[in-house]
C-alpha positions as CSV (number, residue, x, y, z in Angstrom):
1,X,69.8,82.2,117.0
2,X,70.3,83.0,113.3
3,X,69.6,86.7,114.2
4,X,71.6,86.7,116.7
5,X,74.8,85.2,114.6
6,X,73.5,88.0,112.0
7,X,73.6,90.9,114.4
8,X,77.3,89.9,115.9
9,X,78.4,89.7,112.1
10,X,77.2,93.1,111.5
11,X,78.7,94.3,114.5
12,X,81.8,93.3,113.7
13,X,82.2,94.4,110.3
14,X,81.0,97.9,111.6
15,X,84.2,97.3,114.2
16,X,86.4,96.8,111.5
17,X,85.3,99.8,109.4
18,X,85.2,102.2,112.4
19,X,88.8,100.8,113.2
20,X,89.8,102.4,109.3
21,X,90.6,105.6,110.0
22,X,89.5,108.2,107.0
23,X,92.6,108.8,105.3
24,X,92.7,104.7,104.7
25,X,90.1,104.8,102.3
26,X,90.9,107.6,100.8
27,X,94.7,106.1,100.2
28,X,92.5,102.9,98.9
29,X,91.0,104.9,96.1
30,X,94.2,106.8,95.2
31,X,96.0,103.0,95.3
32,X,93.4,101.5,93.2
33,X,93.4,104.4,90.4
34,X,96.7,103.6,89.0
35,X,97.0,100.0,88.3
36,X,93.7,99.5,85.9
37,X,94.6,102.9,83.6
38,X,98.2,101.2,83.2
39,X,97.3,98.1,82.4
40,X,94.8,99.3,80.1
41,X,97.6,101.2,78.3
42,X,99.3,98.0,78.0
43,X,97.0,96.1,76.4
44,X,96.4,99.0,73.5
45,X,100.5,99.2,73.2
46,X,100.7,95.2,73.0
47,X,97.6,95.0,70.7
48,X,99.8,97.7,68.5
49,X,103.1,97.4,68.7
50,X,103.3,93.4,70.7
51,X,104.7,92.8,73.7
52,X,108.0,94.2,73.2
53,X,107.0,97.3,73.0
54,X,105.0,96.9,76.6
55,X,108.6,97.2,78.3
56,X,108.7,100.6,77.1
57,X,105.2,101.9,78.5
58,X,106.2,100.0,81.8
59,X,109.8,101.8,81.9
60,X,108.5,105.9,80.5
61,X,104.9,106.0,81.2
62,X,104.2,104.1,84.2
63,X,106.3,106.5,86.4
64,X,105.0,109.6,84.3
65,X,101.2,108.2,85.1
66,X,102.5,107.1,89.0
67,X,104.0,111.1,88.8
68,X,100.5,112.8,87.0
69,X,98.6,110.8,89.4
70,X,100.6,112.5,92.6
71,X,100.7,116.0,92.0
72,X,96.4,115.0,91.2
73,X,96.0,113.7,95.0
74,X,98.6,115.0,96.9
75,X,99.8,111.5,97.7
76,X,103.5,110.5,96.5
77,X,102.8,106.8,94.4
78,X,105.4,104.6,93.2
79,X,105.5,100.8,92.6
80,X,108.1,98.4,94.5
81,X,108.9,94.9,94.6
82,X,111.6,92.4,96.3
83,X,112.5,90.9,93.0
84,X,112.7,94.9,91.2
85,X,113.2,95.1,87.4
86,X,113.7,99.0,88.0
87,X,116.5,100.1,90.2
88,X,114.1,102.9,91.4
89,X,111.5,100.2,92.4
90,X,114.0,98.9,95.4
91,X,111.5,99.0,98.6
92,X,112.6,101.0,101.7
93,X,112.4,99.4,105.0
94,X,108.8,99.6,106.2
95,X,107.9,98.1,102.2
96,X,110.4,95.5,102.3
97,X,109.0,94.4,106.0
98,X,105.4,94.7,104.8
99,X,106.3,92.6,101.1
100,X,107.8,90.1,103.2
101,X,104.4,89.6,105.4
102,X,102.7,89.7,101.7
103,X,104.6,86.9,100.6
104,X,104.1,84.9,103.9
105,X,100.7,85.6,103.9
106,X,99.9,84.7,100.7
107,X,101.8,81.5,101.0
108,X,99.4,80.5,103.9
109,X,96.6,81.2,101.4
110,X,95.5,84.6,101.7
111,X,94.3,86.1,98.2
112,X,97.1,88.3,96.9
113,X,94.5,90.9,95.6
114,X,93.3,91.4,99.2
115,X,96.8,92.4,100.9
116,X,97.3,95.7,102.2
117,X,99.1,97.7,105.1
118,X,98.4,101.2,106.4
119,X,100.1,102.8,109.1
120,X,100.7,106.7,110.3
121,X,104.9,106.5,111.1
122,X,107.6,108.7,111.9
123,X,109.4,110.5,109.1
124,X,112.1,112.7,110.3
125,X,110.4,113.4,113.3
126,X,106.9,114.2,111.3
127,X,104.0,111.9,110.7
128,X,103.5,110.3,107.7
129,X,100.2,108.2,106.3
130,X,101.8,104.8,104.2
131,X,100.0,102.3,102.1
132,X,100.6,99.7,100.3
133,X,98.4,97.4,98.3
134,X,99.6,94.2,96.9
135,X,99.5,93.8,92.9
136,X,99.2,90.4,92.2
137,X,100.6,88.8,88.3
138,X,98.1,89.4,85.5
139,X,98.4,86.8,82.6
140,X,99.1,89.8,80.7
141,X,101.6,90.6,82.9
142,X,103.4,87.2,81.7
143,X,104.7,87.8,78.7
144,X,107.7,90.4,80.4
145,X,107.6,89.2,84.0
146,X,106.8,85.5,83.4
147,X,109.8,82.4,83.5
148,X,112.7,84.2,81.2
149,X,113.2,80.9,79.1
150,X,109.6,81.8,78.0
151,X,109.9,85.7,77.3
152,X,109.8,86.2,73.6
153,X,113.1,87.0,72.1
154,X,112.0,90.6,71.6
155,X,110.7,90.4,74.7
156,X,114.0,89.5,76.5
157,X,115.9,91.6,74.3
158,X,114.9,94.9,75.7
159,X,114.6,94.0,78.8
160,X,118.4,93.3,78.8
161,X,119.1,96.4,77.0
162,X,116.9,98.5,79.8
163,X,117.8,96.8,82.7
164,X,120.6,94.4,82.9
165,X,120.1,93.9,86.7
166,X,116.7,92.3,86.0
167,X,115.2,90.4,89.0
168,X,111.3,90.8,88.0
169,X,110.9,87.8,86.0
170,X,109.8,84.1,86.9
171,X,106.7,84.9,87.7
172,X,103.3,83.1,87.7
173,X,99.7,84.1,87.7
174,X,98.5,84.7,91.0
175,X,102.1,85.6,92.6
176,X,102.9,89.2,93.9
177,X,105.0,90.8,91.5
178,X,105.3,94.0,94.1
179,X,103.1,96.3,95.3
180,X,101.6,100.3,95.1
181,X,103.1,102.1,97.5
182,X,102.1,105.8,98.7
183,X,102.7,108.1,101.2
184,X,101.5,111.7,102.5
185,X,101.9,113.4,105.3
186,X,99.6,113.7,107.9
């Protein structure tokens, strides 16, 4: 019996990865690159210069990394989120529909750092590959997108000077604070 339950485990984890079609895992990797190298740079800019100074790297080199990483792989990468700090962050309809499932999804206990949705759609008449891959709240990630009463004065400071339409704080650890988002087409 045991090897039984082992072979129909087996057999459907094969299903599910036959099910993936090739460009997913290659949008995985490409996903998954960005994320650690900027939050890598943050820590050496708040180990320098404190967190105050992490709004800027978030704000100039983020998108310059999200840009160098795109003309490198051919896919177009940006970061979104329902509650955006950045007004260029403001998710399009498919992102807001697949946040939304995130954020149910996670409520009913799924891990935030699993989350993802691929799909080939229609753009203009041509199709398009889209991911997107949940990026859950690092503690580091506190110190600018935690509860505002908590932000540092520096902290909050800038991020009233840079974006006085803020909606990406009140955050815990744990919560999705957006997601990656790229496209290509097919």
């Amino acid at each position: 019996m045991h090897k039984l339950a082992l072979a129909a485990a087996l057999l459907l984890t094969l299903n599910a990865q036959a099910q993936d079609a090739p460009w997913v895992g290659e949008a995985r990797q490409v996903a998954a690159s960005v994320p650690p190298k900027l939050l890598q740079v943050l820590q050496a800019e708040i180990a320098q210069g404190g967190a105050a100074s992490a709004v800027d790297v978030c704000r100039e080199k983020a998108p310059q990394m999200a840009k160098a990483a795109s003309a490198q792989t051919g896919w177009a990468i940006r970061r979104v989120s329902l509650r955006n700090r950045n007004p260029k962050a403001v998710p399009d309809a498919w992102e807001r529909a697949a946040l939304e499932d995130f954020d149910r999804r996670a409520a009913a206990g799924e891990s935030p750092a699993t989350l993802e949705k691929w799909e080939v759609v229609s753009n203009e008449g041509r199709p398009e590959y889209r991911y997107l891959k949940a990026l859950p709240v690092q503690p580091l990630c506190i110190q600018c997108h935690g509860p505002a009463e908590q932000l540092a004065p520096g902290v909050a400071a800038k991020l009233k000077t840079h974006y006085p339409q803020d909606l990406g704080n009140g955050y815990a650890v744990g919560q999705i604070r957006g997601a990656i988002t790229i496209r290509k087409p097919q």
